[in-house]
mmCIF entry with sequence, helices, sheets and N, C-alpha, C, O atoms, coordinates in Angstrom:
data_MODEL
# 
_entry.id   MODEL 
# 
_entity.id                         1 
_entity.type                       polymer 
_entity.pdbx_number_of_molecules   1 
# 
_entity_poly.entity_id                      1 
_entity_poly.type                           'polypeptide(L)' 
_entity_poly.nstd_linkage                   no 
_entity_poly.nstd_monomer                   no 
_entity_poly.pdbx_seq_one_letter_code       
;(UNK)(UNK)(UNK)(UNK)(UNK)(UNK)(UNK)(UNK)(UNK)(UNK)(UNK)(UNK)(UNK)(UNK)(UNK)(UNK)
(UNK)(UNK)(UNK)(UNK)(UNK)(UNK)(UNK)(UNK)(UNK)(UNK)(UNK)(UNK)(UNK)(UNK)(UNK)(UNK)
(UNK)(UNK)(UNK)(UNK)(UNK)(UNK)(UNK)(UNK)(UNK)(UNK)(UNK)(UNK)(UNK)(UNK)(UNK)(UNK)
(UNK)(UNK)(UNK)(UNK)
;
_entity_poly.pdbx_seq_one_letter_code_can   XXXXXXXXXXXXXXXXXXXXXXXXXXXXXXXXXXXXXXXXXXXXXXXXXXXX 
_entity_poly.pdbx_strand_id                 A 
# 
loop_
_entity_poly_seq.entity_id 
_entity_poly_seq.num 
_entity_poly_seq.mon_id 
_entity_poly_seq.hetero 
1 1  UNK n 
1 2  UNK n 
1 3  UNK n 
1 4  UNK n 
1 5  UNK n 
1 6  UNK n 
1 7  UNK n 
1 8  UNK n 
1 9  UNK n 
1 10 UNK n 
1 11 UNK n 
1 12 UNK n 
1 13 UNK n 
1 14 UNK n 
1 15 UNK n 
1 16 UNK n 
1 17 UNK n 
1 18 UNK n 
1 19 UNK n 
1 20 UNK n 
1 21 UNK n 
1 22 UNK n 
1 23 UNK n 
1 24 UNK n 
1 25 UNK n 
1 26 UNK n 
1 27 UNK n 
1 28 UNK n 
1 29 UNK n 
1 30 UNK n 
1 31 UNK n 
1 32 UNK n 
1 33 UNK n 
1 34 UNK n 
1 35 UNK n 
1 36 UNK n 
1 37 UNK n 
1 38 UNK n 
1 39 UNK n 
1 40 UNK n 
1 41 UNK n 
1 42 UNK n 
1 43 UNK n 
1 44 UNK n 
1 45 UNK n 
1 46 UNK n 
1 47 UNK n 
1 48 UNK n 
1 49 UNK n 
1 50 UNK n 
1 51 UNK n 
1 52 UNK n 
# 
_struct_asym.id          A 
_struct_asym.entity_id   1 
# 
_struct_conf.conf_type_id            HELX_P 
_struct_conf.id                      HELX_P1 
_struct_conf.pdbx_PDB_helix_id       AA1 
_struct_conf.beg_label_comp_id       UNK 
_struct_conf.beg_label_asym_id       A 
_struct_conf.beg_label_seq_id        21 
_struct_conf.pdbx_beg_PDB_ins_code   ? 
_struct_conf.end_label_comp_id       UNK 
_struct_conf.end_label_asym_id       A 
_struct_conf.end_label_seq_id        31 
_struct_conf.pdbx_end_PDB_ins_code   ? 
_struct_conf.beg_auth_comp_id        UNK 
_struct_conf.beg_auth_asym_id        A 
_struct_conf.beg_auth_seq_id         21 
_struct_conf.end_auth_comp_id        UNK 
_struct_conf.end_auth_asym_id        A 
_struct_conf.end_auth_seq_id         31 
_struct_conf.pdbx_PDB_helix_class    1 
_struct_conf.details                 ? 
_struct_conf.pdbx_PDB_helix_length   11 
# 
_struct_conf_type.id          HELX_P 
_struct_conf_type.criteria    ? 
_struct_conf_type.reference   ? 
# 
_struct_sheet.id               AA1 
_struct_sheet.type             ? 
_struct_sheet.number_strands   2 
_struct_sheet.details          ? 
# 
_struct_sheet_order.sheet_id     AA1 
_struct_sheet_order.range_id_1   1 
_struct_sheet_order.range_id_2   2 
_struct_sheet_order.offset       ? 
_struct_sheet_order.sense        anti-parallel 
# 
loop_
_struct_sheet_range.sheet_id 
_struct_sheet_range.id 
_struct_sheet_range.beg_label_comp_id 
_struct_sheet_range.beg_label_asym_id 
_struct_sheet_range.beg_label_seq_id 
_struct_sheet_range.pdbx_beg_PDB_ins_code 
_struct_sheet_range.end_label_comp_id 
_struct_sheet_range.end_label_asym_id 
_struct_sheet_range.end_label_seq_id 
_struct_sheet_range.pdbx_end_PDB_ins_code 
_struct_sheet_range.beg_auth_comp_id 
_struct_sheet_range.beg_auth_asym_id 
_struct_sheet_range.beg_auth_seq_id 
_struct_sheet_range.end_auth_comp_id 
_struct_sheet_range.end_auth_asym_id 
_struct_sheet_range.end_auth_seq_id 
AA1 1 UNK A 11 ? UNK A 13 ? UNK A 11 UNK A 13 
AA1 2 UNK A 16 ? UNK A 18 ? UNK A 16 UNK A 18 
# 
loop_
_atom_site.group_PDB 
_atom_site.id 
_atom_site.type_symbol 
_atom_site.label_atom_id 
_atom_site.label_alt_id 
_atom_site.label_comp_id 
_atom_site.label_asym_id 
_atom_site.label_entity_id 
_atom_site.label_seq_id 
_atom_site.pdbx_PDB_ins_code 
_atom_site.Cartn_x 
_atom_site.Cartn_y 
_atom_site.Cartn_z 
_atom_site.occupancy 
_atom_site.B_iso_or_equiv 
_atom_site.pdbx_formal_charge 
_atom_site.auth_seq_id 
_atom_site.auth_comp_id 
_atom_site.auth_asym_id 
_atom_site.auth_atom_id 
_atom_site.pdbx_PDB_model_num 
ATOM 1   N N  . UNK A 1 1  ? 87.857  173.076 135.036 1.00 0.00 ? 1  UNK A N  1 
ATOM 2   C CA . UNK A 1 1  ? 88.010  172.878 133.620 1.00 0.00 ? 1  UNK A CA 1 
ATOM 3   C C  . UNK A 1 1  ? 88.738  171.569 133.332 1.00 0.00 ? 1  UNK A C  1 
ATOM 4   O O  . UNK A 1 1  ? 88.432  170.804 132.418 1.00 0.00 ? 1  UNK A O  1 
ATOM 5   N N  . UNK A 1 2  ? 89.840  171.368 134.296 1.00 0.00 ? 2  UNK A N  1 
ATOM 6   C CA . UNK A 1 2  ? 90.377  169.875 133.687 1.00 0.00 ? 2  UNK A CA 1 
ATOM 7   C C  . UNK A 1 2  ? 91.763  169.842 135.100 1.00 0.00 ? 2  UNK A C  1 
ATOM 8   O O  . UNK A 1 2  ? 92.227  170.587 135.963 1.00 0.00 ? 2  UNK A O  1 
ATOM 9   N N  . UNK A 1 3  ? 91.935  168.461 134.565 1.00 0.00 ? 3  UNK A N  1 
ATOM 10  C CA . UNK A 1 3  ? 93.011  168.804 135.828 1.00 0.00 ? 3  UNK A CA 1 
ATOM 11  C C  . UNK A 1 3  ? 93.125  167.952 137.005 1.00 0.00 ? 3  UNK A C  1 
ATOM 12  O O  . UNK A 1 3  ? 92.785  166.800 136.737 1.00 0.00 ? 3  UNK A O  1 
ATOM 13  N N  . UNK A 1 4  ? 93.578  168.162 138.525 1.00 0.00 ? 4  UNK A N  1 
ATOM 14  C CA . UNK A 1 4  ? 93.364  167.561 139.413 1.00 0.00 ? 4  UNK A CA 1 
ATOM 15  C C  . UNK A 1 4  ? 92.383  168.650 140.546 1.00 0.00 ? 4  UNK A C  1 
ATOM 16  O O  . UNK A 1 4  ? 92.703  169.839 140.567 1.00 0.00 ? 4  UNK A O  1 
ATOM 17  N N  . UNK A 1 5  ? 91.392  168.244 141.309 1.00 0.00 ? 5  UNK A N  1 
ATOM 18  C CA . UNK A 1 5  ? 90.915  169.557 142.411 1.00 0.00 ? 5  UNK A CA 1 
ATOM 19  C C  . UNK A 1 5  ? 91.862  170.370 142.524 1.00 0.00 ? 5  UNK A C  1 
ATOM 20  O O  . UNK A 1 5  ? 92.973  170.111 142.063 1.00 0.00 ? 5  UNK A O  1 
ATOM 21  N N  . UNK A 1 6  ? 91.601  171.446 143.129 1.00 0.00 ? 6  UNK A N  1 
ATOM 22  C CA . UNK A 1 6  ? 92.530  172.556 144.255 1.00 0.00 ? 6  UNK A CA 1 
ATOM 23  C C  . UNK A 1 6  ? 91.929  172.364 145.730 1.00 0.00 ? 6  UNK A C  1 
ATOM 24  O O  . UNK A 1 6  ? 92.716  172.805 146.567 1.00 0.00 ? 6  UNK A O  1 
ATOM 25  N N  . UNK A 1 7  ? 90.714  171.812 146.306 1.00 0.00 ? 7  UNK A N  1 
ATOM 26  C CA . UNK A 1 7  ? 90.449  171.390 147.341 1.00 0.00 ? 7  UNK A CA 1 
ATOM 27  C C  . UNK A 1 7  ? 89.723  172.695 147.703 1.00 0.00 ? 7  UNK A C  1 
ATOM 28  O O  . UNK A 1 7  ? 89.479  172.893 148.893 1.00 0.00 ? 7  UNK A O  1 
ATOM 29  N N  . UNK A 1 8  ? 89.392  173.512 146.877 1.00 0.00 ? 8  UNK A N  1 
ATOM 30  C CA . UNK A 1 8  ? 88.484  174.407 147.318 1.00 0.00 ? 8  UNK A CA 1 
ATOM 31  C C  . UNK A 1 8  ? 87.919  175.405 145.961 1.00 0.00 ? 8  UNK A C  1 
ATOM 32  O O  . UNK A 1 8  ? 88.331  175.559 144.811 1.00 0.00 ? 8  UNK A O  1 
ATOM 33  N N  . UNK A 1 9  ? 86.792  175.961 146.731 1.00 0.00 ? 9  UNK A N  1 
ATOM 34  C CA . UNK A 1 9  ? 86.161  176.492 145.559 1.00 0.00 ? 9  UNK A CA 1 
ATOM 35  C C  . UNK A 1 9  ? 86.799  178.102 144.564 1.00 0.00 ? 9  UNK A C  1 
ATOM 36  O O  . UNK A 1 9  ? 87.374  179.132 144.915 1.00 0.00 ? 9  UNK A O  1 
ATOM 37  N N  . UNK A 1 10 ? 86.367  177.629 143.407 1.00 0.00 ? 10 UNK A N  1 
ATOM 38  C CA . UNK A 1 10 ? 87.256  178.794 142.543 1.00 0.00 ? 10 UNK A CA 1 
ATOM 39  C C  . UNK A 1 10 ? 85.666  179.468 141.928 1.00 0.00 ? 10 UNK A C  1 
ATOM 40  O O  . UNK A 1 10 ? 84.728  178.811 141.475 1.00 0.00 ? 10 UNK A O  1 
ATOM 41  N N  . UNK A 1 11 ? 85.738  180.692 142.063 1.00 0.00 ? 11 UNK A N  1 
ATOM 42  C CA . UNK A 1 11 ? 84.900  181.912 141.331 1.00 0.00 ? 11 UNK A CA 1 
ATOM 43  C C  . UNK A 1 11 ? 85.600  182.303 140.446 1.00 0.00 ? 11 UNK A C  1 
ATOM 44  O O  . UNK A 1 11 ? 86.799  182.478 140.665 1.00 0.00 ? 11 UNK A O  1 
ATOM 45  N N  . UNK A 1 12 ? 84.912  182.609 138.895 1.00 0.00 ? 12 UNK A N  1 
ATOM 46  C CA . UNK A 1 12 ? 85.718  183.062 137.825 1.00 0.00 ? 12 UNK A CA 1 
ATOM 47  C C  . UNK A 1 12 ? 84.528  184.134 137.435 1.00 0.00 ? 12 UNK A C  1 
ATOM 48  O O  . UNK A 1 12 ? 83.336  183.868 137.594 1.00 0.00 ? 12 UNK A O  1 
ATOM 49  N N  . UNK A 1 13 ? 84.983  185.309 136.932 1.00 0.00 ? 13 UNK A N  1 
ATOM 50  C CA . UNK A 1 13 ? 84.161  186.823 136.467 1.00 0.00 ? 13 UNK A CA 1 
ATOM 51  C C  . UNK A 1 13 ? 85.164  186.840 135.282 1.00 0.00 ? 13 UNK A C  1 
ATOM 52  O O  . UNK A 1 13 ? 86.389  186.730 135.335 1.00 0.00 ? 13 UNK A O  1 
ATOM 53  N N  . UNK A 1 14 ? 84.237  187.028 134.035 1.00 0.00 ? 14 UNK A N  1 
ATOM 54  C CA . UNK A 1 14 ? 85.175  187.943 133.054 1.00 0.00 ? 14 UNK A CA 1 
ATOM 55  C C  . UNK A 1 14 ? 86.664  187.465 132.976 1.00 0.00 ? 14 UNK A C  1 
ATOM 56  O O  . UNK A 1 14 ? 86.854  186.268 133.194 1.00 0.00 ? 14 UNK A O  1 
ATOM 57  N N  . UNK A 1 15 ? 87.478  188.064 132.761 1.00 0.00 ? 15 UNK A N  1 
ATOM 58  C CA . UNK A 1 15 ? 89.509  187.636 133.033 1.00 0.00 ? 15 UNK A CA 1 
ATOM 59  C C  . UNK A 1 15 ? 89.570  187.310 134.448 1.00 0.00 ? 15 UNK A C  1 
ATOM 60  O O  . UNK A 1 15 ? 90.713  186.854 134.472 1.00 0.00 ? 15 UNK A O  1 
ATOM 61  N N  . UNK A 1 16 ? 89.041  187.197 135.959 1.00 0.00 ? 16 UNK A N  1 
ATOM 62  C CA . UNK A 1 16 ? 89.160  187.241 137.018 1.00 0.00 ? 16 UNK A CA 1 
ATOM 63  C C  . UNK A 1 16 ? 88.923  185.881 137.955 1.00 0.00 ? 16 UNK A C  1 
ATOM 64  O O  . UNK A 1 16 ? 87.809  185.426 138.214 1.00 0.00 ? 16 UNK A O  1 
ATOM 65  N N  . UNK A 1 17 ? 89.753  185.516 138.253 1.00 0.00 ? 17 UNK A N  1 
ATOM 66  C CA . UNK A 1 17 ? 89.649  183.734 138.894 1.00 0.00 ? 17 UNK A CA 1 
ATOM 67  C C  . UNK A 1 17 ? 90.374  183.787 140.267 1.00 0.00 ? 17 UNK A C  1 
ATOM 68  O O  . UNK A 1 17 ? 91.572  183.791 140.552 1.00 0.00 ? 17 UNK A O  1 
ATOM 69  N N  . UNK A 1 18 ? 89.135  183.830 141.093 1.00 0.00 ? 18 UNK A N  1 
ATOM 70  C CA . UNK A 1 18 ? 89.924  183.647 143.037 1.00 0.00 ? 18 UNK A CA 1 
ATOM 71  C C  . UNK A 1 18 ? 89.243  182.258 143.465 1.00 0.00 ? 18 UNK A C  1 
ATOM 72  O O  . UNK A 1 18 ? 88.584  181.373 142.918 1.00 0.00 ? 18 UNK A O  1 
ATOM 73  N N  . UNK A 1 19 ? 89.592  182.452 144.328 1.00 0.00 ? 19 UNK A N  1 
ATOM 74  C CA . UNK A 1 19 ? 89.091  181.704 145.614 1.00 0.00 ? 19 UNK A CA 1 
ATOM 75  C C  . UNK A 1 19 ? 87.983  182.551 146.565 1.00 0.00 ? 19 UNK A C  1 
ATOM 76  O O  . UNK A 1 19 ? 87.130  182.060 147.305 1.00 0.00 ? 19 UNK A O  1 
ATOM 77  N N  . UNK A 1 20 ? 88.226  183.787 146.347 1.00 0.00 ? 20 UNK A N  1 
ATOM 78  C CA . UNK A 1 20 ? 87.427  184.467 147.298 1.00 0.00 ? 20 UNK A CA 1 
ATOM 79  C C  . UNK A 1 20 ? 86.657  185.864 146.412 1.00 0.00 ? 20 UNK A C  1 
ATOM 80  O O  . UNK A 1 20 ? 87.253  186.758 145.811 1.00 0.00 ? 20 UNK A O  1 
ATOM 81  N N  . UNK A 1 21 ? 85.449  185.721 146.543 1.00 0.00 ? 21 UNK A N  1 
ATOM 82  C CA . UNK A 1 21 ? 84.521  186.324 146.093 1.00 0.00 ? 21 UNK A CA 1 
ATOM 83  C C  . UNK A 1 21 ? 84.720  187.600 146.413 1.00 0.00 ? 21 UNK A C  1 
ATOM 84  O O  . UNK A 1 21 ? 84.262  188.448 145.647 1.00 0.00 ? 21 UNK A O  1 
ATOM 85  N N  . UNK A 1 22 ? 85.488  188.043 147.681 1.00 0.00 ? 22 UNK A N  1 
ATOM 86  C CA . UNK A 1 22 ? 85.813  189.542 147.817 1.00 0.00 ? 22 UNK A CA 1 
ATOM 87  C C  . UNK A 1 22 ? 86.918  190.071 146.687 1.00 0.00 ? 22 UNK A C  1 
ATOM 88  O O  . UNK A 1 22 ? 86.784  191.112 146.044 1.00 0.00 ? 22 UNK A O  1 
ATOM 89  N N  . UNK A 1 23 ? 87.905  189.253 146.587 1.00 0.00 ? 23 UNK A N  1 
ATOM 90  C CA . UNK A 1 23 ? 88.827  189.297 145.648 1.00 0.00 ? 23 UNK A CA 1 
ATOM 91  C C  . UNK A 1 23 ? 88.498  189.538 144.444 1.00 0.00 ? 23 UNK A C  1 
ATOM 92  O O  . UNK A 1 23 ? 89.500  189.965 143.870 1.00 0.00 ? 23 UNK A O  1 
ATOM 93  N N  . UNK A 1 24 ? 87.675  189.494 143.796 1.00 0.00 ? 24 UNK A N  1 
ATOM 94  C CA . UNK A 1 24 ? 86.667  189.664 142.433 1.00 0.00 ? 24 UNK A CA 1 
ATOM 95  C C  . UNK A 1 24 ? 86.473  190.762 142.748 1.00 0.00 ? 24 UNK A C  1 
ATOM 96  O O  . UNK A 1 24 ? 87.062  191.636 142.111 1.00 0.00 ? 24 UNK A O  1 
ATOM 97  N N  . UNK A 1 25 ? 85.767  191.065 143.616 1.00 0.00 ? 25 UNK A N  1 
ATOM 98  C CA . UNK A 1 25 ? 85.431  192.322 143.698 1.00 0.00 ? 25 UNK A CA 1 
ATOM 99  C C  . UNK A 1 25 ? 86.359  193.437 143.981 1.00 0.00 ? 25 UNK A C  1 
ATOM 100 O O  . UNK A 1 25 ? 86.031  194.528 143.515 1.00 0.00 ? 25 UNK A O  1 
ATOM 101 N N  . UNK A 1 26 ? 87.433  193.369 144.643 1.00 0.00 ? 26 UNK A N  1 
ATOM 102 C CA . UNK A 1 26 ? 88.260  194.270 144.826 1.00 0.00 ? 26 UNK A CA 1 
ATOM 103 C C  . UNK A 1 26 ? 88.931  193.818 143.242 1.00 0.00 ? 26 UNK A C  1 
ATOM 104 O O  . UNK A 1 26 ? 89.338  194.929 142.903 1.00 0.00 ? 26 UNK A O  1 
ATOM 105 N N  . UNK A 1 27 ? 89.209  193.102 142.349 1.00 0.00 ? 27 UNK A N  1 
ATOM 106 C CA . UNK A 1 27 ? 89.610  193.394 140.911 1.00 0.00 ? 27 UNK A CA 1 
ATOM 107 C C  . UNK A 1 27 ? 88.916  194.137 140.080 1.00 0.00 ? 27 UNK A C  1 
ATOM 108 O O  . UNK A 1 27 ? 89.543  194.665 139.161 1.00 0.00 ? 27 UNK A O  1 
ATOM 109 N N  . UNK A 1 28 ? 87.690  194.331 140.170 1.00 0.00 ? 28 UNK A N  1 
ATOM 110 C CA . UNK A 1 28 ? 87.098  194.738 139.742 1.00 0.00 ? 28 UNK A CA 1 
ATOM 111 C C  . UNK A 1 28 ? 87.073  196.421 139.946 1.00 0.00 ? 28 UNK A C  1 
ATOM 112 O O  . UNK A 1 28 ? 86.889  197.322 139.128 1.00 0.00 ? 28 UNK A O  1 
ATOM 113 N N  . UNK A 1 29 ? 87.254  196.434 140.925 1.00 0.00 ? 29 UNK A N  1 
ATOM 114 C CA . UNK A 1 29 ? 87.738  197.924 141.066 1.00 0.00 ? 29 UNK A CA 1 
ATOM 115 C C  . UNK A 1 29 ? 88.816  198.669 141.092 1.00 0.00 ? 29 UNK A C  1 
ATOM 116 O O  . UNK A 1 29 ? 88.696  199.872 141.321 1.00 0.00 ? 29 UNK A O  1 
ATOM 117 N N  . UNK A 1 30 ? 90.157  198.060 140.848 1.00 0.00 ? 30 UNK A N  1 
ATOM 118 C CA . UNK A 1 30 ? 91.250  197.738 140.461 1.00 0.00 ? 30 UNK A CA 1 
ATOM 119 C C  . UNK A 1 30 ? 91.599  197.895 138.891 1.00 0.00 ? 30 UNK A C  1 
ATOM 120 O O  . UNK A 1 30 ? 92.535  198.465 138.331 1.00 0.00 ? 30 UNK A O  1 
ATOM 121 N N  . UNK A 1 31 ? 90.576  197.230 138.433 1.00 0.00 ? 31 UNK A N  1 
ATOM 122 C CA . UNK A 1 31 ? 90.380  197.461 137.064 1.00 0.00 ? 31 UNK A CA 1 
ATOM 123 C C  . UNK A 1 31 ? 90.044  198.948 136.246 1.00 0.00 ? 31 UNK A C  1 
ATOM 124 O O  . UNK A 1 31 ? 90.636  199.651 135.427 1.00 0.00 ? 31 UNK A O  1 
ATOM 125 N N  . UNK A 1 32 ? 88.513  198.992 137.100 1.00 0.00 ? 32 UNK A N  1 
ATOM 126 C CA . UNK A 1 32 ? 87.973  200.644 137.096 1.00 0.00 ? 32 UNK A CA 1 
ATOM 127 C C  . UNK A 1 32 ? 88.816  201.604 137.024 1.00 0.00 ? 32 UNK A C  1 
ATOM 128 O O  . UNK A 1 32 ? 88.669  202.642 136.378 1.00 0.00 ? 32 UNK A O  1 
ATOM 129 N N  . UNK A 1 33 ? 90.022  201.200 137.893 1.00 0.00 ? 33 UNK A N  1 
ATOM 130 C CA . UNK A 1 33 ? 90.668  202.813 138.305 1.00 0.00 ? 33 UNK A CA 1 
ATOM 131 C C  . UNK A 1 33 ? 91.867  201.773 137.266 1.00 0.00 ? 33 UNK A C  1 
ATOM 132 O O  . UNK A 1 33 ? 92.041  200.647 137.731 1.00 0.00 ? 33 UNK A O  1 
ATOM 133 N N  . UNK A 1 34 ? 92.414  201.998 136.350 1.00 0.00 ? 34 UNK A N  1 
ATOM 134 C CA . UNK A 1 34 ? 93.663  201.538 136.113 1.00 0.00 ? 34 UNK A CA 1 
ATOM 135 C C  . UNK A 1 34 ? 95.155  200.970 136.870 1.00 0.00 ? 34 UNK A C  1 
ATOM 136 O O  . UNK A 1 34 ? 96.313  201.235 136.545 1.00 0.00 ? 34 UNK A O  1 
ATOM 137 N N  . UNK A 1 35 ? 94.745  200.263 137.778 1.00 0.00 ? 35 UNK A N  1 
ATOM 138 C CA . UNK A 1 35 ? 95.800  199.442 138.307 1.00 0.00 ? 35 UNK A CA 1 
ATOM 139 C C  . UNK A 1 35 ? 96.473  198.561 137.530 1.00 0.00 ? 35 UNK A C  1 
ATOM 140 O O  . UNK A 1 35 ? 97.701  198.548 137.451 1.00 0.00 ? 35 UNK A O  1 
ATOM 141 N N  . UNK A 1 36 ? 95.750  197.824 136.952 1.00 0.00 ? 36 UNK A N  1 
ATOM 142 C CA . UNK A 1 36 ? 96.225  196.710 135.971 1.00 0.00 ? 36 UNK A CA 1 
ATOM 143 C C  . UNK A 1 36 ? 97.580  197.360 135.118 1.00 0.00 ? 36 UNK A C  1 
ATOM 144 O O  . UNK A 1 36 ? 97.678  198.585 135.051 1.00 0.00 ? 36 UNK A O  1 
ATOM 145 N N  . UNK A 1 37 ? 98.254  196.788 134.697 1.00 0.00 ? 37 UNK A N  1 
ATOM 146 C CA . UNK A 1 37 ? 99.133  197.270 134.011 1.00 0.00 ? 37 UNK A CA 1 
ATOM 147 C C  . UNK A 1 37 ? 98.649  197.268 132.621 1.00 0.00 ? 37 UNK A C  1 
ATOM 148 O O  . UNK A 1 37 ? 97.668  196.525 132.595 1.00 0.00 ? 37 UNK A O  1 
ATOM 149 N N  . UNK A 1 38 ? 98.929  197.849 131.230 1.00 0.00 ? 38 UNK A N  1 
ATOM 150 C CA . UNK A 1 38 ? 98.457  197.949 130.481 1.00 0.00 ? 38 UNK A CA 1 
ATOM 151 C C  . UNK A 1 38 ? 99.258  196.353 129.536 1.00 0.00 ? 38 UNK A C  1 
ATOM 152 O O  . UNK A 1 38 ? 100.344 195.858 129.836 1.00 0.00 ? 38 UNK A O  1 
ATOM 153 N N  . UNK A 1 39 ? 98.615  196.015 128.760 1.00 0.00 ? 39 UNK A N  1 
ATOM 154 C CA . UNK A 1 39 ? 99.269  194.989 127.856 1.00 0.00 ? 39 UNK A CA 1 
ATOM 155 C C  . UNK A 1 39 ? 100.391 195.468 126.781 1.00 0.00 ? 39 UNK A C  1 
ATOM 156 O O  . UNK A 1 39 ? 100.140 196.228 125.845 1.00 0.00 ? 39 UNK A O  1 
ATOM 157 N N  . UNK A 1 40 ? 101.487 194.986 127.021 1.00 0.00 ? 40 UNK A N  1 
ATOM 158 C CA . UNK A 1 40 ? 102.457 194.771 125.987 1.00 0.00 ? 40 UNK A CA 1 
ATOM 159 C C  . UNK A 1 40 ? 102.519 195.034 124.516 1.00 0.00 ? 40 UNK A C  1 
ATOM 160 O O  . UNK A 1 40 ? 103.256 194.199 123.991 1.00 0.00 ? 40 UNK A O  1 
ATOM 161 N N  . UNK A 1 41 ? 101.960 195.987 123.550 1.00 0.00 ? 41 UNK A N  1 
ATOM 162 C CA . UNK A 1 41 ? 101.563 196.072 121.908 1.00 0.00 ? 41 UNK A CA 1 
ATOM 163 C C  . UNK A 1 41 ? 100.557 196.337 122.062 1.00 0.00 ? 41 UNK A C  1 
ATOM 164 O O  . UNK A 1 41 ? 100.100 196.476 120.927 1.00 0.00 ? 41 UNK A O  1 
ATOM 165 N N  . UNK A 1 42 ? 99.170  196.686 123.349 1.00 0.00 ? 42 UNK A N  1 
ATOM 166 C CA . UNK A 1 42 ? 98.764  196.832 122.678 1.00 0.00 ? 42 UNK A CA 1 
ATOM 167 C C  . UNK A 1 42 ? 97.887  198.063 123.623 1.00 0.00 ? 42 UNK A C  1 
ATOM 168 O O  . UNK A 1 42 ? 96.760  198.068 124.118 1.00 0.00 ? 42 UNK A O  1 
ATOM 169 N N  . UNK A 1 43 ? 98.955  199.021 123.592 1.00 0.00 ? 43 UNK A N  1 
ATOM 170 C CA . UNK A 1 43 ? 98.822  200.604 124.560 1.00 0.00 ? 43 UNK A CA 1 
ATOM 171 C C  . UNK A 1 43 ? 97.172  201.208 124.243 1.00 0.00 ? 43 UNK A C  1 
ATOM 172 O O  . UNK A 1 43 ? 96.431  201.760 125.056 1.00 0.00 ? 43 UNK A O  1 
ATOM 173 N N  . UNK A 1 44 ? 96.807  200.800 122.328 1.00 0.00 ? 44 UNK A N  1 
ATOM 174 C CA . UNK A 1 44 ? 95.883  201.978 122.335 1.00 0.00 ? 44 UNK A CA 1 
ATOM 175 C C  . UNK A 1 44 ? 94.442  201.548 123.041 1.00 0.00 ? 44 UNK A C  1 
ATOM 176 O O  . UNK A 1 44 ? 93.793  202.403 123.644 1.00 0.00 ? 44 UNK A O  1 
ATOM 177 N N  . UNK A 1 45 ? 93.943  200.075 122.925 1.00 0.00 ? 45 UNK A N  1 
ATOM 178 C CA . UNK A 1 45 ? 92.760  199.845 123.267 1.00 0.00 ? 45 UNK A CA 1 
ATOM 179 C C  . UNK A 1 45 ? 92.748  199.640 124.979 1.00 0.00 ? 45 UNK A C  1 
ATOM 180 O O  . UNK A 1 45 ? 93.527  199.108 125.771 1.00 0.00 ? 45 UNK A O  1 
ATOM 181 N N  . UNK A 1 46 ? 91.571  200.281 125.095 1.00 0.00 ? 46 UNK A N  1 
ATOM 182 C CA . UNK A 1 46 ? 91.523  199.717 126.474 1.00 0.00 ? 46 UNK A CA 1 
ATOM 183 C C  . UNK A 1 46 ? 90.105  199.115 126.660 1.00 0.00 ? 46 UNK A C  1 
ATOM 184 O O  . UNK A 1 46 ? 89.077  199.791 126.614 1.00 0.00 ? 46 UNK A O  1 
ATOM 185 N N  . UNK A 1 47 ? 90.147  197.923 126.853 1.00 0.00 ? 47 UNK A N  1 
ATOM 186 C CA . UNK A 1 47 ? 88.480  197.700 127.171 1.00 0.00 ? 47 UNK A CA 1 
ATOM 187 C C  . UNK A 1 47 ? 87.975  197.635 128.731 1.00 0.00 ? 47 UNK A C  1 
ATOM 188 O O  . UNK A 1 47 ? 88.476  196.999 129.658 1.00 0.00 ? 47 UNK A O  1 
ATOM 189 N N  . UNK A 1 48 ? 86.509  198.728 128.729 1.00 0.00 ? 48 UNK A N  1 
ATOM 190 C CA . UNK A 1 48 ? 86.103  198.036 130.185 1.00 0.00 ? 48 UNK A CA 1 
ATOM 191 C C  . UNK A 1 48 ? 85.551  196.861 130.324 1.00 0.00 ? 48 UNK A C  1 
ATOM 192 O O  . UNK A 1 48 ? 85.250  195.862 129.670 1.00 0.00 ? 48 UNK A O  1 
ATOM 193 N N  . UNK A 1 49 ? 85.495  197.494 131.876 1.00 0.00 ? 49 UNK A N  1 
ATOM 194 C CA . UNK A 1 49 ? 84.811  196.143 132.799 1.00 0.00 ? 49 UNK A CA 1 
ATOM 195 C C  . UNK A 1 49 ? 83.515  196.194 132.326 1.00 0.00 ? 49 UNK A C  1 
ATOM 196 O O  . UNK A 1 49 ? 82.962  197.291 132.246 1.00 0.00 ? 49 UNK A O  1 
ATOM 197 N N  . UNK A 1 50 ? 82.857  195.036 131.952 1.00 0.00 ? 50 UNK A N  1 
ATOM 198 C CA . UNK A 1 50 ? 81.097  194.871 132.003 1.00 0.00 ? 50 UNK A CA 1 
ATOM 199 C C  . UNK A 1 50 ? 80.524  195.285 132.577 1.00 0.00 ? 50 UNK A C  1 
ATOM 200 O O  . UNK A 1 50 ? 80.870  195.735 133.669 1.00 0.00 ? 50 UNK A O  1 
ATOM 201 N N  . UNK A 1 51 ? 79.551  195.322 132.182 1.00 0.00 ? 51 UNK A N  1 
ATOM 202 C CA . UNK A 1 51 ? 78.365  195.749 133.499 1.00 0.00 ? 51 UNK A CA 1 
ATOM 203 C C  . UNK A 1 51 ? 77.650  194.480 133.843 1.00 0.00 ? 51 UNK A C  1 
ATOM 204 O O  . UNK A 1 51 ? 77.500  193.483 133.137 1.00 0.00 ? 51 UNK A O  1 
ATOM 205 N N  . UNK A 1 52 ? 77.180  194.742 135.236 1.00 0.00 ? 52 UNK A N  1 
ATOM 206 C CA . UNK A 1 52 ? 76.432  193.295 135.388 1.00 0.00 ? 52 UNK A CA 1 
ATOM 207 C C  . UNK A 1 52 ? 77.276  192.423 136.563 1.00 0.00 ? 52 UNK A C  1 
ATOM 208 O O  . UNK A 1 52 ? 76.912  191.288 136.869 1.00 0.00 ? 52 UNK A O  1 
# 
């Protein structure tokens, strides 16, 4: 997006930005099951993960 390199490649999904494509995927399921912590104000919504 802007900036100087990181010297290696970045994958971005949805809110989710690694280096490693497994890592996406294990957030992603992380997500599924409520690991994430919930946001600060704003307890009632929860949105899922996409499909796709």
């Amino acid at each position: 997006f802007g900036g100087a390199s990181l010297g290696s490649q970045r994958y971005i999904w949805w809110n989710f930005v690694s280096s490693s494509k497994e890592r996406i995927e294990q957030a992603k399921q992380e997500w599924k099951t409520g690991r994430f912590d919930i946001v600060p104000g704003d307890e009632e919504e929860f949105i899922p993960l996409p499909e796709g």
